[in-house]
VOSE-539069 format. One record per atom (N, C-alpha, C, CB): residue number from 1; residue in one letter; atom name; x, y, z. Coordinates in pm, 1 decimal, decimal comma. Glycine has a CB too. Layout:
<atoms>
ATOM   lumba   doti   mimar         xx         yy         zz
ATOM     NUM      A      CA          X          Y          Z
...
</atoms>
This chain:
<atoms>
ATOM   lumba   doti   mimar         xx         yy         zz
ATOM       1      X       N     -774,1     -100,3     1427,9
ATOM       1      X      CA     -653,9      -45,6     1365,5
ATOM       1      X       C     -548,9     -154,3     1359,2
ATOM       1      X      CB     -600,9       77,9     1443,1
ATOM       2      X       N     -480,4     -168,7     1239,7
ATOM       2      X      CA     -413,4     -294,2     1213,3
ATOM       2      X       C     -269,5     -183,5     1203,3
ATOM       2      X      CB     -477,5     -407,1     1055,3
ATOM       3      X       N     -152,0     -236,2     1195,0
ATOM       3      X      CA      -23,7     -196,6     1206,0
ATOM       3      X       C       58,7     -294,9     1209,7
ATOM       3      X      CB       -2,5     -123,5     1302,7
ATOM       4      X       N      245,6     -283,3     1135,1
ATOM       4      X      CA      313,8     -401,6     1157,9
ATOM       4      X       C      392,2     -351,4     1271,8
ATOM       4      X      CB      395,4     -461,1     1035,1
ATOM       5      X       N      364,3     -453,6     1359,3
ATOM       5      X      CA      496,6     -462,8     1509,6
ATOM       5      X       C      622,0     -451,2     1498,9
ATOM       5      X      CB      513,4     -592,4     1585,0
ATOM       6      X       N      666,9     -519,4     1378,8
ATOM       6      X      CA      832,2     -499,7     1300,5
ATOM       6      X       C      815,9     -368,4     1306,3
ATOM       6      X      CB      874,3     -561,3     1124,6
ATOM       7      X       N      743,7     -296,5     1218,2
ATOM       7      X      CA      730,0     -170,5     1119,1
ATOM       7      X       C      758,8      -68,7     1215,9
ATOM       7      X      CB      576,6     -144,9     1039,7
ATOM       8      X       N      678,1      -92,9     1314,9
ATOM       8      X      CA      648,4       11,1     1456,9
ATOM       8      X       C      805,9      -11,7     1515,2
ATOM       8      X      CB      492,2      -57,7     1597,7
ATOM       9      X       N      854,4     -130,4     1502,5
ATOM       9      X      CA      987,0     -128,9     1654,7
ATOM       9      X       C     1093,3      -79,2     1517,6
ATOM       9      X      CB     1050,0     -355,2     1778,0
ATOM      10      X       N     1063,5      -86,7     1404,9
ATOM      10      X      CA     1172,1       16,4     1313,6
ATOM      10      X       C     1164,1      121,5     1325,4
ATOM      10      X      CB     1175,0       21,4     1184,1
ATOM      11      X       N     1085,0      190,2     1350,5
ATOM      11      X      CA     1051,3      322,4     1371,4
ATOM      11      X       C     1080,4      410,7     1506,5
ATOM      11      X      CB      923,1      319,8     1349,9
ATOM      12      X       N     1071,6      317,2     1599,8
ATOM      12      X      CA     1144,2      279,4     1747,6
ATOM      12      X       C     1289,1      362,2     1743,4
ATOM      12      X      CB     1177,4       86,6     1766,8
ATOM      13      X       N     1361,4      208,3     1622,1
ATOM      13      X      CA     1517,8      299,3     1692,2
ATOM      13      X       C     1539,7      397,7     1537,2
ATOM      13      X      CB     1717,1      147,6     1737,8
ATOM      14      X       N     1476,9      387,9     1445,6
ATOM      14      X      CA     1481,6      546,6     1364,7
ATOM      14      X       C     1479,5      650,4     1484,1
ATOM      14      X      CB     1326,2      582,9     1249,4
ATOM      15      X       N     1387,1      656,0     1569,8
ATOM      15      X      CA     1388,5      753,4     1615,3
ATOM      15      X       C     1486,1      781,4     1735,0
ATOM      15      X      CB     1276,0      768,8     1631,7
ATOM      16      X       N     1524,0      666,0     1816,7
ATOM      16      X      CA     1613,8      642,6     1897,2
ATOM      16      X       C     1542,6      693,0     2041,1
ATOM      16      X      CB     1746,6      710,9     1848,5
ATOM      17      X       N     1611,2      677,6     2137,8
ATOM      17      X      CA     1500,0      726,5     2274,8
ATOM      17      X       C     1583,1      877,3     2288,9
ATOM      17      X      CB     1508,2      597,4     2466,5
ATOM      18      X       N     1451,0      944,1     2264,6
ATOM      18      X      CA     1456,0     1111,7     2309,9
ATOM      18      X       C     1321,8     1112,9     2443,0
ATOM      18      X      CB     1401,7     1245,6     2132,6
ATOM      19      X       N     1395,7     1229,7     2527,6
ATOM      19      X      CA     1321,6     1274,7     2629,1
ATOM      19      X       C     1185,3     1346,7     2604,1
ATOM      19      X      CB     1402,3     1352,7     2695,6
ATOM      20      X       N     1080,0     1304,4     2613,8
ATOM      20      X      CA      975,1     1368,4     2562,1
ATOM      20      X       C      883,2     1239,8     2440,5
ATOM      20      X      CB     1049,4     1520,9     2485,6
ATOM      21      X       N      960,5     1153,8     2394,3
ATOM      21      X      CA      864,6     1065,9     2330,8
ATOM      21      X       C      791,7      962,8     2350,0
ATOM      21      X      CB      897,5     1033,9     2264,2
ATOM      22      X       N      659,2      939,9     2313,3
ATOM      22      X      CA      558,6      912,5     2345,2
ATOM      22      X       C      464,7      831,3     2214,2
ATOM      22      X      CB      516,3     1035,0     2401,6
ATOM      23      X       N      391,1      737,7     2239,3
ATOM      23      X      CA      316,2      662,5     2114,3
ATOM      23      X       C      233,5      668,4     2190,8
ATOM      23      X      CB      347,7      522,9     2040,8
ATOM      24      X       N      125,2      711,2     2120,5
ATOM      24      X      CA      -31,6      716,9     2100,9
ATOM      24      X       C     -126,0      654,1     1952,9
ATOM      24      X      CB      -57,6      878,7     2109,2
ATOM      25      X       N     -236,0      600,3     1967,4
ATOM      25      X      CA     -312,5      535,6     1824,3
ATOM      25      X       C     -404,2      630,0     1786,3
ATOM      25      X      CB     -399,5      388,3     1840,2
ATOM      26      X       N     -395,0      741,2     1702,8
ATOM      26      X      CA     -497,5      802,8     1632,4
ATOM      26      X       C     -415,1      773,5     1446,0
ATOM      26      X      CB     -521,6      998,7     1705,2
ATOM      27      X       N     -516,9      832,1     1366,9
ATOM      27      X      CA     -540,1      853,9     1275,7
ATOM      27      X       C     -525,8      703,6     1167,2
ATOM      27      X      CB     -467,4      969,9     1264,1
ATOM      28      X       N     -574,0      609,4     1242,7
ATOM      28      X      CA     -557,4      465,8     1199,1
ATOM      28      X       C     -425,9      407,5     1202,4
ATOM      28      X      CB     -601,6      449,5     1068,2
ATOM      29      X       N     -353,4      472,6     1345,9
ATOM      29      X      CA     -217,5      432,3     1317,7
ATOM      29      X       C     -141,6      440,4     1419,4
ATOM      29      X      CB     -158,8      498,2     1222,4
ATOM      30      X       N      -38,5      387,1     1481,0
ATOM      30      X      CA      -21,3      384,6     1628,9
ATOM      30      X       C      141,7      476,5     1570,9
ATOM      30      X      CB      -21,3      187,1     1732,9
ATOM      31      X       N      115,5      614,0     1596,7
ATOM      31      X      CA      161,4      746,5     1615,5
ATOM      31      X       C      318,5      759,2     1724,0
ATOM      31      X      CB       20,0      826,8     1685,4
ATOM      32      X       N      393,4      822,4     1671,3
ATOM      32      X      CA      544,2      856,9     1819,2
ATOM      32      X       C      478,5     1052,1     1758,9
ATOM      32      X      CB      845,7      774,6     1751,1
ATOM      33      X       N      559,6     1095,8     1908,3
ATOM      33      X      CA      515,4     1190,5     1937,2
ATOM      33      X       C      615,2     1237,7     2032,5
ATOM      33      X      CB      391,6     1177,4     1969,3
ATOM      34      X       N      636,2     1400,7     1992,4
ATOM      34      X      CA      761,1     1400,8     2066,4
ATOM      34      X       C      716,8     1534,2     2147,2
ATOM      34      X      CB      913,5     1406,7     1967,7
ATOM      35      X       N      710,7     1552,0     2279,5
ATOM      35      X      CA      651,7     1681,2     2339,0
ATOM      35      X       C      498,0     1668,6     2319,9
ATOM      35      X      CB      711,3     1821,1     2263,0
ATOM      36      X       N      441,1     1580,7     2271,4
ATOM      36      X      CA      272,7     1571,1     2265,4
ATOM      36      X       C      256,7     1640,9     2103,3
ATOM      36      X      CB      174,2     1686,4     2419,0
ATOM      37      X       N      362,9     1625,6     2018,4
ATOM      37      X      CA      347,0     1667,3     1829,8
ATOM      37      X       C      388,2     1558,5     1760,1
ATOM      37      X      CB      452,3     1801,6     1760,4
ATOM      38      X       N      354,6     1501,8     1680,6
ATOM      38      X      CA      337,1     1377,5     1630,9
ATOM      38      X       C      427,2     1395,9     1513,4
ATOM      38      X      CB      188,1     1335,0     1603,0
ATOM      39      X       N      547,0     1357,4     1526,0
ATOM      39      X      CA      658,2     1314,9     1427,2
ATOM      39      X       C      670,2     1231,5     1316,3
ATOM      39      X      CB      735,4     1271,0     1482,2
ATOM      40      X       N      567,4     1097,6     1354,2
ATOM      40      X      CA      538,7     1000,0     1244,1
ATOM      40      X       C      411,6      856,6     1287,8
ATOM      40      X      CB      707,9      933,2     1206,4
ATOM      41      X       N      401,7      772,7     1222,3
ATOM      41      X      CA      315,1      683,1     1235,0
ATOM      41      X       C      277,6      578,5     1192,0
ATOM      41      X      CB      256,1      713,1     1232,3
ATOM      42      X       N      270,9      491,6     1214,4
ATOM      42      X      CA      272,3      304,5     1099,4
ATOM      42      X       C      121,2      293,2     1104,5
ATOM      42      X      CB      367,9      103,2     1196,2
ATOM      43      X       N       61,2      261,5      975,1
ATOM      43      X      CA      -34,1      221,8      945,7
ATOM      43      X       C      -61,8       79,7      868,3
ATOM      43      X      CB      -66,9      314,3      898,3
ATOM      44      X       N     -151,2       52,1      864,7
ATOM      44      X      CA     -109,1     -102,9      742,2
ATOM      44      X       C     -103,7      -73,8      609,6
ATOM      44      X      CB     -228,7     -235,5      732,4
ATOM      45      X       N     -118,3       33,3      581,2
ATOM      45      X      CA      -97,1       50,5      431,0
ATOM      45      X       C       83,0      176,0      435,8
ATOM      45      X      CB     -292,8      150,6      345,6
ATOM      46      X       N      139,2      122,9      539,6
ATOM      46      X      CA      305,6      203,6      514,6
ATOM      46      X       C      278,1      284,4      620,8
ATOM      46      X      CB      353,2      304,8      351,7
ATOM      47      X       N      350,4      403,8      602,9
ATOM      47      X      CA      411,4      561,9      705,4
ATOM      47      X       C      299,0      676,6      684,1
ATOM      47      X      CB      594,8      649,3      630,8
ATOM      48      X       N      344,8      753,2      829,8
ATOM      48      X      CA      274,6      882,8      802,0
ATOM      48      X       C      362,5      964,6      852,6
ATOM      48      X      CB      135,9      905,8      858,7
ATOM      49      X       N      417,6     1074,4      840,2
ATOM      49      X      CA      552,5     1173,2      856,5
ATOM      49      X       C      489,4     1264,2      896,3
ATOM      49      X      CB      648,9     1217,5      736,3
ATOM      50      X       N      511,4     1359,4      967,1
ATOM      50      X      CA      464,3     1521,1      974,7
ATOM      50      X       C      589,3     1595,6      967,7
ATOM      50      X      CB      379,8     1569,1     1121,2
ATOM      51      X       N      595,8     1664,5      824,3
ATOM      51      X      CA      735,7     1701,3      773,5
ATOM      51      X       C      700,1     1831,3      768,4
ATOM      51      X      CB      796,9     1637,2      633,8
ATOM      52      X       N      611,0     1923,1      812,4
ATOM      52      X      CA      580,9     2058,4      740,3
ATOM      52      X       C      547,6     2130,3      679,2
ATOM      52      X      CB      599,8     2093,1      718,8
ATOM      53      X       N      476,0     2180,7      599,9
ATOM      53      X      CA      415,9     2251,5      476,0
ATOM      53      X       C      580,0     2251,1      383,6
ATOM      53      X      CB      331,5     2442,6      523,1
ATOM      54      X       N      687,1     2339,5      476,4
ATOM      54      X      CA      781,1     2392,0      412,7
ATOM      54      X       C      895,2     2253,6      355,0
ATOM      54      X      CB      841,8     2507,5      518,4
ATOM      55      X       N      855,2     2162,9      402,9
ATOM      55      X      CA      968,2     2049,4      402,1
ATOM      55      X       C      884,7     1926,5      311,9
ATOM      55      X      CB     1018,6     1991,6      586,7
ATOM      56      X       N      760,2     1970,0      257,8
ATOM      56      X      CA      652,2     1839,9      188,2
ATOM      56      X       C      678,1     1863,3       53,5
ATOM      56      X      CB      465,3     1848,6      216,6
ATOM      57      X       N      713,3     1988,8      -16,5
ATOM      57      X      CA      773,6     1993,0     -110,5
ATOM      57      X       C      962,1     1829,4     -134,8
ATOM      57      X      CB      796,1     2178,5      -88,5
ATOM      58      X       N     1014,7     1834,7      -84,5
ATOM      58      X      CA     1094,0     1788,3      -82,0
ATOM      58      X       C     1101,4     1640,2      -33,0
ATOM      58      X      CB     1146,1     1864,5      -40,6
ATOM      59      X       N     1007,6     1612,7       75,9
ATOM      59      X      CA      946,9     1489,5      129,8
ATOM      59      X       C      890,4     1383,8       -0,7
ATOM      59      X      CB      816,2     1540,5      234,2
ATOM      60      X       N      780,0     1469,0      -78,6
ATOM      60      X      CA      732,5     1407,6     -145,9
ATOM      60      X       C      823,0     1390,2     -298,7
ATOM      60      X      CB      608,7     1459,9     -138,8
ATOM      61      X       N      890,4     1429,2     -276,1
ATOM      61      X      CA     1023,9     1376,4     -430,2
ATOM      61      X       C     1095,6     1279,5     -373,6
ATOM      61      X      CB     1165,4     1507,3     -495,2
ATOM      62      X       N     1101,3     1228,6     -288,5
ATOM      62      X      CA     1151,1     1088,9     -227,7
ATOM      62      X       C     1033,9      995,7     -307,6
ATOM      62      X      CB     1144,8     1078,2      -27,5
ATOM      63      X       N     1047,7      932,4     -382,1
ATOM      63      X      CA     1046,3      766,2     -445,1
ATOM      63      X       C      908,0      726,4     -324,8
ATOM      63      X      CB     1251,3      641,5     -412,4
ATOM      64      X       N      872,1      684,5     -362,8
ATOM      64      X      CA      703,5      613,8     -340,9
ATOM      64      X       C      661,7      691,2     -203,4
ATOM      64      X      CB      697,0      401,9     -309,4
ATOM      65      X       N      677,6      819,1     -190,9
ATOM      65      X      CA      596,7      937,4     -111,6
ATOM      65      X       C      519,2     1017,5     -172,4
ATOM      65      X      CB      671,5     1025,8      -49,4
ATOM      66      X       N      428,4     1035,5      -94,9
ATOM      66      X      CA      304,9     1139,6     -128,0
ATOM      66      X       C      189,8     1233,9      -18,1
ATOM      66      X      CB      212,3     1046,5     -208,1
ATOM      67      X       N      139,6     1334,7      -83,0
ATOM      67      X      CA       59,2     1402,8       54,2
ATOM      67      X       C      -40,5     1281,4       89,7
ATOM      67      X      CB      -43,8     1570,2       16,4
ATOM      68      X       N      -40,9     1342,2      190,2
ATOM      68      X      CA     -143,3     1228,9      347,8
ATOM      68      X       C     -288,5     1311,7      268,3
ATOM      68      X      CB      -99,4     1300,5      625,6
ATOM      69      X       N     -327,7     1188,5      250,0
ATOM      69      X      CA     -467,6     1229,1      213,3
ATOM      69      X       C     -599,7     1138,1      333,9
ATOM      69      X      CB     -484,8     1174,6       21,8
ATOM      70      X       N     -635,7     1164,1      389,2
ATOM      70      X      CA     -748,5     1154,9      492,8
ATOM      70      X       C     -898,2     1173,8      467,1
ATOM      70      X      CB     -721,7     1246,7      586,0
ATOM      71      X       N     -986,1     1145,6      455,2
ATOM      71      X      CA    -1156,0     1156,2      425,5
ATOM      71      X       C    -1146,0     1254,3      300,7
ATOM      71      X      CB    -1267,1     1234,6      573,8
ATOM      72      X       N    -1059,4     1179,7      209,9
ATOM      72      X      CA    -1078,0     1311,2       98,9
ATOM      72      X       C    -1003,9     1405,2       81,3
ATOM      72      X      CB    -1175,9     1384,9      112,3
ATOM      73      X       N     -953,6     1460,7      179,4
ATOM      73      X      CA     -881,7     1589,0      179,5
ATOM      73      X       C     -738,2     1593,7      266,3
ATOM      73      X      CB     -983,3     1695,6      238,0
ATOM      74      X       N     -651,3     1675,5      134,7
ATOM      74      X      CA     -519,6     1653,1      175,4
ATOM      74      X       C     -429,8     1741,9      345,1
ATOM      74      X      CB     -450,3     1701,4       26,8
ATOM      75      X       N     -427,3     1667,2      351,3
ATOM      75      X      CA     -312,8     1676,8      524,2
ATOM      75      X       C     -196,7     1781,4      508,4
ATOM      75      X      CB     -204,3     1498,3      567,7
ATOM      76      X       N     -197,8     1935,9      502,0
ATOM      76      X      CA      -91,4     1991,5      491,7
ATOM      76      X       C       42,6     1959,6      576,7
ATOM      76      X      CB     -129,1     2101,1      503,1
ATOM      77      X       N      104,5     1975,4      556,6
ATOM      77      X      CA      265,5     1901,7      585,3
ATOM      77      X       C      282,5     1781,8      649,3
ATOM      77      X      CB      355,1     1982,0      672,2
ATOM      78      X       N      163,0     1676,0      606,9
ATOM      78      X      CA      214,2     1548,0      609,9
ATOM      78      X       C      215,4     1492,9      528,4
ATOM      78      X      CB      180,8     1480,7      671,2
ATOM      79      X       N      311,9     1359,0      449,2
ATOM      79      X      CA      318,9     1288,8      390,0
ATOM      79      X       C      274,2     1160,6      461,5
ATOM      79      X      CB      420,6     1305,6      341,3
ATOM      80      X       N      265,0     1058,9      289,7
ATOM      80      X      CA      256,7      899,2      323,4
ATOM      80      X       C      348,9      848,1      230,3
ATOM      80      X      CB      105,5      822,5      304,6
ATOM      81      X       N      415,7      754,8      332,8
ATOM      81      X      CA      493,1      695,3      283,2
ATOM      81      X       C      478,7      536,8      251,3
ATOM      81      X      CB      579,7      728,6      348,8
ATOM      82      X       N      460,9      543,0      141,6
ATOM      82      X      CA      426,1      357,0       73,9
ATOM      82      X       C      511,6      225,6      101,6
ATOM      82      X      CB      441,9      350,5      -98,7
ATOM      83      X       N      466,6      112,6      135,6
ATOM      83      X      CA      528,1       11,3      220,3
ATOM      83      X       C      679,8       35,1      130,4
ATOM      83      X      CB      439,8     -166,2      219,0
ATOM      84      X       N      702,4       77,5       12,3
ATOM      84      X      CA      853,4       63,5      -35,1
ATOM      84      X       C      896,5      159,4       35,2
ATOM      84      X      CB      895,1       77,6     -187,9
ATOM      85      X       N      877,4      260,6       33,9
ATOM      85      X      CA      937,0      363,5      120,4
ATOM      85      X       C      997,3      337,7      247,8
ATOM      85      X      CB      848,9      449,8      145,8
ATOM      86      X       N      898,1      276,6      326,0
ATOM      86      X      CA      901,9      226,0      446,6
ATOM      86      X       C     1033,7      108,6      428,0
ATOM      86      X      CB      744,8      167,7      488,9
ATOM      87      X       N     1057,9       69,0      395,1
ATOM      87      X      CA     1124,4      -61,8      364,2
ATOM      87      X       C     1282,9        0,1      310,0
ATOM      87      X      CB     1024,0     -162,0      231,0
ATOM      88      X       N     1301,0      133,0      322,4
ATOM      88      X      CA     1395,3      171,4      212,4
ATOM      88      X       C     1499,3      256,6      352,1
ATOM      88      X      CB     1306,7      290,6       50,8
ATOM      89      X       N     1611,5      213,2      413,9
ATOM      89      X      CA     1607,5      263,4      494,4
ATOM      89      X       C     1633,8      385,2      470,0
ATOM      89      X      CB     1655,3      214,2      563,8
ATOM      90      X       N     1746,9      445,3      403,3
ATOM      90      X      CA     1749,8      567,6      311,1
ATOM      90      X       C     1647,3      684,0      323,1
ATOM      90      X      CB     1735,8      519,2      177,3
ATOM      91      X       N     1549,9      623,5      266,6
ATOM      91      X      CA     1394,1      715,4      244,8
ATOM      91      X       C     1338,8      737,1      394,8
ATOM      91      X      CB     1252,4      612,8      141,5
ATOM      92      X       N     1314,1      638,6      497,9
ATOM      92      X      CA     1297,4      617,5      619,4
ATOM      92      X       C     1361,6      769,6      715,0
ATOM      92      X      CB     1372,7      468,5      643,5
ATOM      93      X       N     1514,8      724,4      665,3
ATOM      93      X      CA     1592,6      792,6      760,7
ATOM      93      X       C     1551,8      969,9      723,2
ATOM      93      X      CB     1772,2      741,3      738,6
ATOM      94      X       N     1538,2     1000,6      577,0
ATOM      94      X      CA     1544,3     1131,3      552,1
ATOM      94      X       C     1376,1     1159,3      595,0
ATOM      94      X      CB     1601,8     1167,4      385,6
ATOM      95      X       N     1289,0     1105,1      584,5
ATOM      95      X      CA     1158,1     1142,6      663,7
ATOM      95      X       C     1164,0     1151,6      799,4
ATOM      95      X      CB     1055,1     1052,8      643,5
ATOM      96      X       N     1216,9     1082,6      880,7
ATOM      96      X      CA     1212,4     1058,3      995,6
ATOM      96      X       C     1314,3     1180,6     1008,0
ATOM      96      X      CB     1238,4      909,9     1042,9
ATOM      97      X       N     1438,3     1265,7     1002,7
ATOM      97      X      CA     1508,9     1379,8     1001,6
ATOM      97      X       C     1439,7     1528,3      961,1
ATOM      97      X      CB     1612,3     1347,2      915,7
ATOM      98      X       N     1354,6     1450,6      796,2
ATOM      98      X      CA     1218,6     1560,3      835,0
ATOM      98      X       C     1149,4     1608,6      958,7
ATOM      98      X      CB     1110,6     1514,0      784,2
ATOM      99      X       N     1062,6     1520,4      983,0
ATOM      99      X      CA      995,0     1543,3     1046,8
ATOM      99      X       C     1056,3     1577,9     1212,7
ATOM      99      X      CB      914,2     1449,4     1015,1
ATOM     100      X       N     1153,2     1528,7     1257,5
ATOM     100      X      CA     1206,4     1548,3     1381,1
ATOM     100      X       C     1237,1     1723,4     1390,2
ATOM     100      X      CB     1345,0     1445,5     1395,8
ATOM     101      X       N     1334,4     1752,0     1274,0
ATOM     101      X      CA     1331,4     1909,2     1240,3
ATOM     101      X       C     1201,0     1981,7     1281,1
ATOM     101      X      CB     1348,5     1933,0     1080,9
ATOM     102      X       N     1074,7     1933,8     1199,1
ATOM     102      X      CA      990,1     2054,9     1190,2
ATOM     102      X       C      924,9     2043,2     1379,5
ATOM     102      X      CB      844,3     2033,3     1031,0
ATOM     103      X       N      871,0     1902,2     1414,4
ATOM     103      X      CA      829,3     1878,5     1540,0
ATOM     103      X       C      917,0     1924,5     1652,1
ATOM     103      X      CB      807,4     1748,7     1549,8
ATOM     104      X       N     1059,7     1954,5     1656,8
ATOM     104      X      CA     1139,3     2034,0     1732,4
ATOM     104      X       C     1127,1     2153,5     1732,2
ATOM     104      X      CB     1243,8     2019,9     1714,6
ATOM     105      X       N     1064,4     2226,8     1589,0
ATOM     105      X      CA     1000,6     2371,0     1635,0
ATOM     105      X       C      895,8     2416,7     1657,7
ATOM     105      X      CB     1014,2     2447,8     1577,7
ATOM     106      X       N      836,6     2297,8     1723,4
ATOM     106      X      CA      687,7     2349,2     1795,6
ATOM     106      X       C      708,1     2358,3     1908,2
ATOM     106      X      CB      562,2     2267,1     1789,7
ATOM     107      X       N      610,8     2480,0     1997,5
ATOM     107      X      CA      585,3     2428,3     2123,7
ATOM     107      X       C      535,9     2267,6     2152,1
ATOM     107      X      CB      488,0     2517,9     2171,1
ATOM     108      X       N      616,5     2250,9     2303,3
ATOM     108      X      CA      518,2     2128,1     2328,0
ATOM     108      X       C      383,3     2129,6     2332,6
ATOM     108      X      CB      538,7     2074,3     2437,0
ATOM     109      X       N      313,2     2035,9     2430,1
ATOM     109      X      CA      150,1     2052,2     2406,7
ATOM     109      X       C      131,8     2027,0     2534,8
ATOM     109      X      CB       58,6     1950,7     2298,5
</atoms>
């Protein structure tokens, strides 16, 4: 699994230090995780968000976002976000607010 170290320590203080977060490497991508629910993720090909079923409508009208597609088949309420995206802090910040929203209304794990 390849990933950028920049990319990852941007994603760092996007998220800022909350009690409960945690990085783990699944889904080809070294993952933050907040309560043991996975908020977002750097891969070498850009971002992975977990914004919600209800919030991917709106995720994906952000400028070079799209559903997380995996072995074929699409990832309900996650997006990917394309190295411009990633690069955009703007776009960054409103995924990363996504996804913190929906992962705050889960139980932990």
């Amino acid at each position: 699994m390849s990933y950028d170290e920049g990319l990852a320590e941007t994603l760092r203080d996007d998220i800022g230090p909350l009690p409960g977060l945690t990085e783990k490497r699944m889904f080809g991508a070294l993952c933050f995780l907040l309560d043991g629910n996975m908020i977002c993720g750097v891969r070498a090909e850009g971002g992975l968000y977990r914004v919600g079923k209800e919030a991917q409508e709106a995720a994906t009208a952000l400028e070079d976002v799209g559903p997380a597609i995996m072995g074929g088949r699409r990832m309900g309420g996650y997006v990917e976000a394309a190295p411009e995206a990633m690069a955009d802090d703007t776009t960054r910040a409103r995924l990363t607010a996504l996804a913190l929203e929906f992962v705050r209304s889960l139980p932990p794990k």
